[in-house]
Backbone and ligand atoms as CSV (ligand in chain L), in Angstrom:
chain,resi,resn,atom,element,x,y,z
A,1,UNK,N,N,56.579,104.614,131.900
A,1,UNK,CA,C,57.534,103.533,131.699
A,1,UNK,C,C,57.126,102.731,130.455
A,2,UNK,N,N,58.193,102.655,129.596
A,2,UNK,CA,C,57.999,101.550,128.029
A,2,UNK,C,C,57.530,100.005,128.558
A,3,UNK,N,N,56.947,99.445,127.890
A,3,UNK,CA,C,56.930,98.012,127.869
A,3,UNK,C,C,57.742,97.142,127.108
A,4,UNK,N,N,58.008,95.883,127.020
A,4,UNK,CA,C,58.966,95.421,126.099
A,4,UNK,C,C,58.930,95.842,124.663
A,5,UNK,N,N,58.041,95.594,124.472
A,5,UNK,CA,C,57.889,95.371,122.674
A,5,UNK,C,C,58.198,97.413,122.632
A,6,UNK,N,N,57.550,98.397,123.471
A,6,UNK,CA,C,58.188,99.715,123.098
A,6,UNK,C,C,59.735,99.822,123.257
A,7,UNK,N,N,60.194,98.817,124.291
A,7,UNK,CA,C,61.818,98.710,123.950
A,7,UNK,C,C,62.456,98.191,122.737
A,8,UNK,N,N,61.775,96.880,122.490
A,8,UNK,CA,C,62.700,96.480,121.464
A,8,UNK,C,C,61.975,97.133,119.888
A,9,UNK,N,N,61.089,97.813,119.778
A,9,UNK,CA,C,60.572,99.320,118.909
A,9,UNK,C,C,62.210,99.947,118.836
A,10,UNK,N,N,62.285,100.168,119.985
A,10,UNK,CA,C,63.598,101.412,120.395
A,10,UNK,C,C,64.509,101.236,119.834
A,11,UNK,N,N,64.735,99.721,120.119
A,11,UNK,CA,C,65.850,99.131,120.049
A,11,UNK,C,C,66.540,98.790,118.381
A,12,UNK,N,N,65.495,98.696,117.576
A,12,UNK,CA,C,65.317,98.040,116.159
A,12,UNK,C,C,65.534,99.583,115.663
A,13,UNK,N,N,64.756,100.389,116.163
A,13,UNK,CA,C,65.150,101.805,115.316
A,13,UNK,C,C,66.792,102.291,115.255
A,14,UNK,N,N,66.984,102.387,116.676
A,14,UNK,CA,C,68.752,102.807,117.144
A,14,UNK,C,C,69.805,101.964,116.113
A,15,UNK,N,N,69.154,100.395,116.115
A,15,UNK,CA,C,70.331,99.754,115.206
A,15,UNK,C,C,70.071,99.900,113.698
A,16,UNK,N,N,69.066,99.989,113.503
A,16,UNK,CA,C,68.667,100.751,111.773
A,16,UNK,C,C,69.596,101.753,111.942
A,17,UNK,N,N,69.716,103.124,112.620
A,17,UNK,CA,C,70.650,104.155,112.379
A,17,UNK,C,C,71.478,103.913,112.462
A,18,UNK,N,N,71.779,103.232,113.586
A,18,UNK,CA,C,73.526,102.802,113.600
A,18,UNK,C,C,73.933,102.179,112.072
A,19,UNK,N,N,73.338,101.017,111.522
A,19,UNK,CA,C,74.139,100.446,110.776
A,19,UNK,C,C,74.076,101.265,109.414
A,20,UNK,N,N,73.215,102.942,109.764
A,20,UNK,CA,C,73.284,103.579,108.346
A,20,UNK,C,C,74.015,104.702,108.712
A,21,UNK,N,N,74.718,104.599,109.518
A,21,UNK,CA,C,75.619,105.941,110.379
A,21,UNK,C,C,76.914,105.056,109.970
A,22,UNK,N,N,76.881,103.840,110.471
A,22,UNK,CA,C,78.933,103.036,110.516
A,22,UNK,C,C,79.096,103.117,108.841
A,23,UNK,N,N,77.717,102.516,107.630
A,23,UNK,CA,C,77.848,102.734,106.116
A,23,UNK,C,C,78.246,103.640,105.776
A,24,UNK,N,N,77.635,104.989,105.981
A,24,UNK,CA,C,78.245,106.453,105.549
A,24,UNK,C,C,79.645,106.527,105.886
A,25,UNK,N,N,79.684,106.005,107.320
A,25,UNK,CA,C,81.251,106.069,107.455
A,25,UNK,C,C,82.232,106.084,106.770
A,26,UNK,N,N,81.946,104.470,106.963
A,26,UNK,CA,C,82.760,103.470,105.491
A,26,UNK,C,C,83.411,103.952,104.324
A,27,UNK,N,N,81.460,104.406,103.981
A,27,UNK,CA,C,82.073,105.297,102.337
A,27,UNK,C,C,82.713,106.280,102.507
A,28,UNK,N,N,82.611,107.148,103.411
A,28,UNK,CA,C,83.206,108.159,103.307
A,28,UNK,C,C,84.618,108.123,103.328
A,29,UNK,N,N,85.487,107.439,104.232
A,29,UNK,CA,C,86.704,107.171,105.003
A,29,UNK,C,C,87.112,105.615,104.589
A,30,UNK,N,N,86.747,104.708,103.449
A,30,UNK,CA,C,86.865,103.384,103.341
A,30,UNK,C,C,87.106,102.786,104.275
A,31,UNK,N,N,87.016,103.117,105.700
A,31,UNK,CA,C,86.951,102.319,106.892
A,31,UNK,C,C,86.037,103.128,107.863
A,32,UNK,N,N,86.144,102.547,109.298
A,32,UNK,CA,C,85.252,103.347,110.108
A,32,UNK,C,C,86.109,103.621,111.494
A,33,UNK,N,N,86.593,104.702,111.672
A,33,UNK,CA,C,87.668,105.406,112.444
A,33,UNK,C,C,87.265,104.896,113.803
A,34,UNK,N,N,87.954,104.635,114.264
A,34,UNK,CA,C,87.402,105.019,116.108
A,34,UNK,C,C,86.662,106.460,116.411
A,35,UNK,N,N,87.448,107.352,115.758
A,35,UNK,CA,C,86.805,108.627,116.054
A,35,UNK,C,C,85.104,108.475,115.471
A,36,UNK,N,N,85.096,108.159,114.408
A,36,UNK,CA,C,84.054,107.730,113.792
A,36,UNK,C,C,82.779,107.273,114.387
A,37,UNK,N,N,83.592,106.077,115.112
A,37,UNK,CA,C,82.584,104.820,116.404
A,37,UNK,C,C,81.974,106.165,117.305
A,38,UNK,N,N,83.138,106.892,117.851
A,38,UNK,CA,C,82.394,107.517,119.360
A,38,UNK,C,C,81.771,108.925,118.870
A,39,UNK,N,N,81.621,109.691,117.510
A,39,UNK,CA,C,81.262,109.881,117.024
A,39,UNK,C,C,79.594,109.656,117.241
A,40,UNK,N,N,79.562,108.607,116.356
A,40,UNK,CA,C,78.145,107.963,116.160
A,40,UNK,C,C,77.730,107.642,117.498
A,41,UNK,N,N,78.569,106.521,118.408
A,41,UNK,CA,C,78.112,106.699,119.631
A,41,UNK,C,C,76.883,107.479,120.662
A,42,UNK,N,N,78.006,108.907,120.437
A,42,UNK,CA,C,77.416,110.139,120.892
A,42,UNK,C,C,76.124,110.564,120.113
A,43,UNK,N,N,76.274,110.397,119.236
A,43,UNK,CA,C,74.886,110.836,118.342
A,43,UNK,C,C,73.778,110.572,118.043
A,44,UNK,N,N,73.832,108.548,118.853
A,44,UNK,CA,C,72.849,107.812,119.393
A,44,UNK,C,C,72.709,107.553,120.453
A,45,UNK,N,N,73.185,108.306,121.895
A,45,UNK,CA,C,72.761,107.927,122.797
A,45,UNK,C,C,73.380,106.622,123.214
A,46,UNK,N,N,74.453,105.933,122.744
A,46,UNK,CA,C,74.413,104.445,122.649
A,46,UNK,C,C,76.489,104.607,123.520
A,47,UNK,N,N,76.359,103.159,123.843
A,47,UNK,CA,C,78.187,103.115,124.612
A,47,UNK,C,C,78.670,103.299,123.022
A,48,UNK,N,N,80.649,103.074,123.389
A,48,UNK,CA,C,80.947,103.251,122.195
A,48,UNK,C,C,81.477,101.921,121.741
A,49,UNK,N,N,81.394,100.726,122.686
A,49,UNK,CA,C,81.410,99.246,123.001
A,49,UNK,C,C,79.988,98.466,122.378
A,50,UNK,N,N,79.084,99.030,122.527
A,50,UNK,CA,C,77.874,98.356,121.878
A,50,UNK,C,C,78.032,98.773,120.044
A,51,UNK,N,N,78.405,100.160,119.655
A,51,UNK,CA,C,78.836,100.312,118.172
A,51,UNK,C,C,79.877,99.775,117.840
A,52,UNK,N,N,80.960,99.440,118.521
A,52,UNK,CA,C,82.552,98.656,118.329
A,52,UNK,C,C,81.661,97.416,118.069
A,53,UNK,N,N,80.884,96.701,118.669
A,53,UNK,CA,C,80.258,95.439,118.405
A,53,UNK,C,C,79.383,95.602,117.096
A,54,UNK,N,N,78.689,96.002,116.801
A,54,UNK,CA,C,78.363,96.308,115.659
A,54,UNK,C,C,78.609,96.286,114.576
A,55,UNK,N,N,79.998,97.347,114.822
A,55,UNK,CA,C,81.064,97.594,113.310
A,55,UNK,C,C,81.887,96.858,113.059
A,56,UNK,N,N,82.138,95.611,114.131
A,56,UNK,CA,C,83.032,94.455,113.962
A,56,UNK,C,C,82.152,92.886,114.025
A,57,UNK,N,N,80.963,93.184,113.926
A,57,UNK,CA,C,80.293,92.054,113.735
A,57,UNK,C,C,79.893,91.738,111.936
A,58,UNK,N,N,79.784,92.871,111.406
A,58,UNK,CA,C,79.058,92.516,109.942
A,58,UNK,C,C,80.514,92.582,109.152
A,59,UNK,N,N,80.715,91.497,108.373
A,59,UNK,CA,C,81.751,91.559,107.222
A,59,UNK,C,C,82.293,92.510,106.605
A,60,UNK,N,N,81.004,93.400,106.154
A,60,UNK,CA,C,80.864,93.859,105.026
A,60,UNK,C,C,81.302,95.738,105.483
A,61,UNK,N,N,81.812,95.085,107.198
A,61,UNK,CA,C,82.120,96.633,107.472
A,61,UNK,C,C,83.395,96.460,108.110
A,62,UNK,N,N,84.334,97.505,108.207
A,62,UNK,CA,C,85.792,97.234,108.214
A,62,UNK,C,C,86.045,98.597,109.215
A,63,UNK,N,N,86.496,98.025,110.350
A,63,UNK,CA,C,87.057,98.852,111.756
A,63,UNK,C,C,88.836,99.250,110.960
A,64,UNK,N,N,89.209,98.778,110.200
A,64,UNK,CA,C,90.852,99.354,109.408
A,64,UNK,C,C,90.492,99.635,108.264
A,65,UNK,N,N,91.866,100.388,107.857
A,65,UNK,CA,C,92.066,100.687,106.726
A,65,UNK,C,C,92.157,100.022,105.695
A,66,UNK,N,N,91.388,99.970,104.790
A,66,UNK,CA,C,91.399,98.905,103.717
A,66,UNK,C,C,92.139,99.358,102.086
A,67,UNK,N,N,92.863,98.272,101.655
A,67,UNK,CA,C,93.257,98.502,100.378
A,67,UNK,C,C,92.428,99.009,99.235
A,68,UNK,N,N,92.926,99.456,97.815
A,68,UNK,CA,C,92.328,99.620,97.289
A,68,UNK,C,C,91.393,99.057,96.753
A,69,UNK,N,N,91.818,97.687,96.575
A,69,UNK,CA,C,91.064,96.385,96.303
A,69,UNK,C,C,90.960,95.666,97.562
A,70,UNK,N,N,89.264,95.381,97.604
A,70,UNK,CA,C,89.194,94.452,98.650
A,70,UNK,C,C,88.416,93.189,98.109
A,71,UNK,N,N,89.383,92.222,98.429
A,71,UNK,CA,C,88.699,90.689,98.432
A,71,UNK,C,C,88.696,90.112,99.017
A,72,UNK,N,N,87.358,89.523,98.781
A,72,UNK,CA,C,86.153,88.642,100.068
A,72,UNK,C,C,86.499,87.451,100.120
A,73,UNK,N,N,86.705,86.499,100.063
A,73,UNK,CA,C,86.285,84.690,99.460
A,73,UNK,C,C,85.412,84.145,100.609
A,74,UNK,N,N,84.267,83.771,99.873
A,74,UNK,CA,C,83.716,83.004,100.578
A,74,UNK,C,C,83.473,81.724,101.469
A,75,UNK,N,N,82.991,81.571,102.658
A,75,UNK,CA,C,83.402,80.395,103.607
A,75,UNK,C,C,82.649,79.730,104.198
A,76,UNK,N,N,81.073,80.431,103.616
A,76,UNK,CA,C,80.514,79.410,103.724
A,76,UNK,C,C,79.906,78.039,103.397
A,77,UNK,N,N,78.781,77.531,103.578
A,77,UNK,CA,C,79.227,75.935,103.366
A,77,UNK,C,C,79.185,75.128,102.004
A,78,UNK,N,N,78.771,75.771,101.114
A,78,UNK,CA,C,78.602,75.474,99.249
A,78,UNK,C,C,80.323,75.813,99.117
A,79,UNK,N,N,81.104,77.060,99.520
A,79,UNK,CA,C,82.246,77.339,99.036
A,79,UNK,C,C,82.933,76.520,100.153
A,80,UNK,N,N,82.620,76.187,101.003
A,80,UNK,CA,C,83.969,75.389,101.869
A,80,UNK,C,C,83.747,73.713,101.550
A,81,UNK,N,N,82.773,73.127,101.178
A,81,UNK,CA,C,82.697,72.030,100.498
A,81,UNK,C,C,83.346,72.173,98.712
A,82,UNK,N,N,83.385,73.359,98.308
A,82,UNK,CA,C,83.979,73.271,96.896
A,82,UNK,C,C,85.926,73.546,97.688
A,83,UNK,N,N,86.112,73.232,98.866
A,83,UNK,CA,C,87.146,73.677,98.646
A,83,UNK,C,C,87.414,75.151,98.961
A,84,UNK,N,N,87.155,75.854,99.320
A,84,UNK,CA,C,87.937,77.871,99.232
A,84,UNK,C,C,89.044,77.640,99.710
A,85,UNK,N,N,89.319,77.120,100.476
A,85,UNK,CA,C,90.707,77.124,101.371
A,85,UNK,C,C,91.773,76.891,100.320
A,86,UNK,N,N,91.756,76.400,99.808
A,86,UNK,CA,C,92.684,76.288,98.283
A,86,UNK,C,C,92.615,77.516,97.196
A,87,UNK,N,N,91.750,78.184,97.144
A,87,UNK,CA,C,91.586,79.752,96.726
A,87,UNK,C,C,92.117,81.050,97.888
A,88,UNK,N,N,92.088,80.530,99.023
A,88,UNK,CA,C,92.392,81.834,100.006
A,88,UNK,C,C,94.088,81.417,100.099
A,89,UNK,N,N,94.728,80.095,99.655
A,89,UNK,CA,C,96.230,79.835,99.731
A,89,UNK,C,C,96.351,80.446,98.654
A,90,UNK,N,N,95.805,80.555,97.529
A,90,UNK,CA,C,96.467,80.494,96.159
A,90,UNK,C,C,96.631,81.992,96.227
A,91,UNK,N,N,95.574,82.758,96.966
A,91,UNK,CA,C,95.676,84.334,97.014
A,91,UNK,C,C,96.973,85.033,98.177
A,92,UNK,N,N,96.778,84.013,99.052
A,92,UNK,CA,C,97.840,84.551,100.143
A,92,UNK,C,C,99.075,84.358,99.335
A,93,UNK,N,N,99.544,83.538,98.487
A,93,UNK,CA,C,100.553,82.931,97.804
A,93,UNK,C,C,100.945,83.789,97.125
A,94,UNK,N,N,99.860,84.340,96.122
A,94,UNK,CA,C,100.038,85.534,94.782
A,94,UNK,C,C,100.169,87.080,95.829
A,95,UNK,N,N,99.545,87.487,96.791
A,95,UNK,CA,C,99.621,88.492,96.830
A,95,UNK,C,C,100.660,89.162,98.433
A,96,UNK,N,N,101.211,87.572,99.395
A,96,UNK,CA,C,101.561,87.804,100.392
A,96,UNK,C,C,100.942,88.086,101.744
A,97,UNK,N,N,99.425,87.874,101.725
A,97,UNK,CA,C,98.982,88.421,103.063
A,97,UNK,C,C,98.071,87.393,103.148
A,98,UNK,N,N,97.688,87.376,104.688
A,98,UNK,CA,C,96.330,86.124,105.217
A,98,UNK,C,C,95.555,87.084,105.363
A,99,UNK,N,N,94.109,86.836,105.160
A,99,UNK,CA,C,93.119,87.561,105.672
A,99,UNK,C,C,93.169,88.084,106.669
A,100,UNK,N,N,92.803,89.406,106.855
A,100,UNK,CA,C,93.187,90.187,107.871
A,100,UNK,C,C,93.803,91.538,107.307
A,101,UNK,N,N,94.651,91.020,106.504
A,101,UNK,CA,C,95.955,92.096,106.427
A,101,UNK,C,C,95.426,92.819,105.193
A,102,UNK,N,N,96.553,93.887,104.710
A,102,UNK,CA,C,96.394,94.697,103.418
A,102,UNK,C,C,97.850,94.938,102.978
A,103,UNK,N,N,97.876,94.910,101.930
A,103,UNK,CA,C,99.169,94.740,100.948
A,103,UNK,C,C,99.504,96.035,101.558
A,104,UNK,N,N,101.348,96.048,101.715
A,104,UNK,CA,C,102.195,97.105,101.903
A,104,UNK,C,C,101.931,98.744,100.969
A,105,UNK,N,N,101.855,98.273,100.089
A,105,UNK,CA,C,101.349,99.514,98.664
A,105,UNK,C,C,99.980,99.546,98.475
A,106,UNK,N,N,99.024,99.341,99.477
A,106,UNK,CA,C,97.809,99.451,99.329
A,106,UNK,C,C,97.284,98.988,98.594
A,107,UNK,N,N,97.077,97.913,97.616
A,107,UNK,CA,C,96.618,97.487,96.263
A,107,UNK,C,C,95.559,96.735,96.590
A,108,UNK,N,N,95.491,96.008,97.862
A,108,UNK,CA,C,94.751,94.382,98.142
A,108,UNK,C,C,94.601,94.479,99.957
A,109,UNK,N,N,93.224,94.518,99.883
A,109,UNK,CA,C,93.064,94.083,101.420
A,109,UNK,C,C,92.579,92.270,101.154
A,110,UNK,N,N,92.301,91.561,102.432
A,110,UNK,CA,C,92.233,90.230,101.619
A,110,UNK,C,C,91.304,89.942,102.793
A,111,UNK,N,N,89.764,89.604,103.188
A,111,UNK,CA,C,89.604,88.829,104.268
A,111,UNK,C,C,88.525,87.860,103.438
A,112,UNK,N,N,87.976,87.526,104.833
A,112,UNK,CA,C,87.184,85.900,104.530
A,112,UNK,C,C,85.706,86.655,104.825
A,113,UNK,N,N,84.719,85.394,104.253
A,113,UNK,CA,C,83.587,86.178,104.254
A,113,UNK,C,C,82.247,85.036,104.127
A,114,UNK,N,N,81.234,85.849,104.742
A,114,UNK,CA,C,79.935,84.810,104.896
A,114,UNK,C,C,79.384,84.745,103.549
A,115,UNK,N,N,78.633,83.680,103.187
A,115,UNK,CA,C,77.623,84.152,101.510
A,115,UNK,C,C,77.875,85.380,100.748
A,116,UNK,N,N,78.172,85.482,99.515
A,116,UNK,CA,C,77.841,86.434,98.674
A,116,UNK,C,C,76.859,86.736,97.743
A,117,UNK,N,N,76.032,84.940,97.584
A,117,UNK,CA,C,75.000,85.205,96.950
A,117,UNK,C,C,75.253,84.788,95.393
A,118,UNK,N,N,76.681,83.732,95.738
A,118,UNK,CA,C,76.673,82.975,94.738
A,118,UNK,C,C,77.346,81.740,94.434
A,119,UNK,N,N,76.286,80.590,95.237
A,119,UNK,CA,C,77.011,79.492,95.992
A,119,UNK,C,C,76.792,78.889,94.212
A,120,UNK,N,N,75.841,79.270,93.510
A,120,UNK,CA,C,75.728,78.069,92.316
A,120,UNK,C,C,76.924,78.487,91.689
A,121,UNK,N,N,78.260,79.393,91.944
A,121,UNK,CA,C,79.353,78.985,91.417
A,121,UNK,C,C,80.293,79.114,92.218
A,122,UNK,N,N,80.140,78.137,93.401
A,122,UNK,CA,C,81.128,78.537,94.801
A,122,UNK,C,C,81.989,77.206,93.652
A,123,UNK,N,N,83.685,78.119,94.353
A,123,UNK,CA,C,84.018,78.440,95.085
A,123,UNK,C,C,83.728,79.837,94.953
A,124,UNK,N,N,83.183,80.857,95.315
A,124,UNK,CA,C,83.427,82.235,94.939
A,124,UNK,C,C,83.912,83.537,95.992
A,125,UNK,N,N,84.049,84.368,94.966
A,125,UNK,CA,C,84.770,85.275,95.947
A,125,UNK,C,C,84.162,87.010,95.569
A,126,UNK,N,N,83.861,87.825,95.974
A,126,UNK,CA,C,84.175,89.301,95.505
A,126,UNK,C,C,85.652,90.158,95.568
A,127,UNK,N,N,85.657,90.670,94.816
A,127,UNK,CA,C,86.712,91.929,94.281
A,127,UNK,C,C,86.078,93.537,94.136
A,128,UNK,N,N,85.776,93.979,95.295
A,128,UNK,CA,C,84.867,95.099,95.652
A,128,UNK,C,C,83.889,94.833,94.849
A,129,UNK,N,N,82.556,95.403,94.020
A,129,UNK,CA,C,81.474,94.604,93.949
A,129,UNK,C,C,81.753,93.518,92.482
A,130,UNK,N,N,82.862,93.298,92.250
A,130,UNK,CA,C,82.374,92.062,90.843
A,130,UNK,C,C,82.872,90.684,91.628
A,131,UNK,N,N,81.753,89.750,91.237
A,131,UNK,CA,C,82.057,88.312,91.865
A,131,UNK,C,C,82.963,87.711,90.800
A,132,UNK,N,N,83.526,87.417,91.372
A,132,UNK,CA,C,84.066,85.964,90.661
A,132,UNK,C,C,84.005,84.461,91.238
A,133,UNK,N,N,83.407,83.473,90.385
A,133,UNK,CA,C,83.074,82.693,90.536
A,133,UNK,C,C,83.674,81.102,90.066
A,134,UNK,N,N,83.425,80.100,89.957
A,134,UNK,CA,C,83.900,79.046,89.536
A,134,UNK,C,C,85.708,79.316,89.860
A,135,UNK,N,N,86.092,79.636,91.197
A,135,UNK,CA,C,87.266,79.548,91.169
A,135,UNK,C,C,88.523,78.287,91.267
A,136,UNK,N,N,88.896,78.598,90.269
A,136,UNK,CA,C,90.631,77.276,90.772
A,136,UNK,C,C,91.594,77.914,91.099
A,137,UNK,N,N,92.260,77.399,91.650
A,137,UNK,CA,C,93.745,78.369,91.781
A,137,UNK,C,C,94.662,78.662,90.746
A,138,UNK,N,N,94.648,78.086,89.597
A,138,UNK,CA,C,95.057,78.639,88.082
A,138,UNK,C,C,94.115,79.684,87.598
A,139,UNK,N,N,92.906,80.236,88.276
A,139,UNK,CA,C,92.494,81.157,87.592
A,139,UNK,C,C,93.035,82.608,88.535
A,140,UNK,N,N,93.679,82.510,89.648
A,140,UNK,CA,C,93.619,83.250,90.688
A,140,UNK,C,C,94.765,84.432,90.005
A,141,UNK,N,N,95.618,84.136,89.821
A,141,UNK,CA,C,96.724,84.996,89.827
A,141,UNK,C,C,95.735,85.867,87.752
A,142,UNK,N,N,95.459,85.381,87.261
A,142,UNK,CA,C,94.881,86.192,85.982
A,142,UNK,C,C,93.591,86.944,86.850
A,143,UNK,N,N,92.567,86.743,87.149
A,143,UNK,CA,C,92.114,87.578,87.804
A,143,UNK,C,C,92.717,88.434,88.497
A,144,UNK,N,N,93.732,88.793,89.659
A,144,UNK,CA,C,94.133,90.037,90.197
A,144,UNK,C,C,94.751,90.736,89.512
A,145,UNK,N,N,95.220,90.319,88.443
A,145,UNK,CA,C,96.223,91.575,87.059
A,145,UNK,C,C,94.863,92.302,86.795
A,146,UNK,N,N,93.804,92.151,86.807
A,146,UNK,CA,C,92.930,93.235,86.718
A,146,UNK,C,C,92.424,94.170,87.672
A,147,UNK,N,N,93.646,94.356,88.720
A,147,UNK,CA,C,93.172,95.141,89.938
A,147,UNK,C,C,94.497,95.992,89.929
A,148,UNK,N,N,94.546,97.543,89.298
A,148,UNK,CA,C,95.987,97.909,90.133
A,148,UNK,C,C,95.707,98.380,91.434
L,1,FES,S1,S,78.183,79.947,100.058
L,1,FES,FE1,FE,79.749,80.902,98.967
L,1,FES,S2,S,78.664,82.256,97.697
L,1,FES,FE2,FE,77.113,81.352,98.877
């Protein structure tokens, strides 16, 4: 019989694979299928409810289909004291969707997001990996003409 610390050993290894099993996913399929989840599931020994928790807990991983362009804006507390909420209108405005959703023609997925790692120019946001930073809502709509 394991002792704790050989469980949570166990435990730290299983979620290392998992979260490098749901990544491959990702890339592979720009989202991570259900088939995908029970998939991996099966391949760790693990429910397919404990990986559904998983793949819907980290941001940076997406249970749907995502647009071609995906943008982040940040919400946490450097960008929600500069204001974002006035950058996530100005985007829902220009492109039609609330976070969550993805443009009809695939162009723009749009959600919200923890730190990116660049509060010294929050408000900021990513556009799959380029940040943009120091945002106003007059800069919003010239930035996405660089996304078809
Ligand atoms: S808090 Fe927004 S980039 Fe860090």
């Amino acid at each position: 019989m394991s002792n704790t610390s050989d469980r949570i050993a166990t435990r730290n290894k299983d979620d290392k694979w998992l979260l490098a099993l749901l990544k491959e996913a990702q890339n592979k399929a720009g989202y991570i299928s259900e088939k995908a989840m029970a998939e991996i599931a099966e391949s760790l020994d693990m429910t397919l409810s404990d990986v559904y928790g998983v793949a819907t807990f980290y941001s940076f991983l997406s249970t749907k289909p995502q647009g071609r362009n995906v943008i982040k804006i940040c919400q946490s507390l450097p960008c929600y004291l500069r204001n974002y909420q006035t950058i996530a209108e100005s985007i829902k405005n220009e492109i039609g969707i609330k976070p969550g959703e993805t443009t009809p023609d695939g162009r723009f997925s749009f959600t919200l997001t923890n730190c990116i790692g660049a509060c010294d120019q929050a408000p900021a946001m990513l556009i799959n990996d380029d940040v943009h930073g120091n945002l106003t809502p007059g800069k919003i709509s010239e930035i996405l003409k660089a996304y078809k």
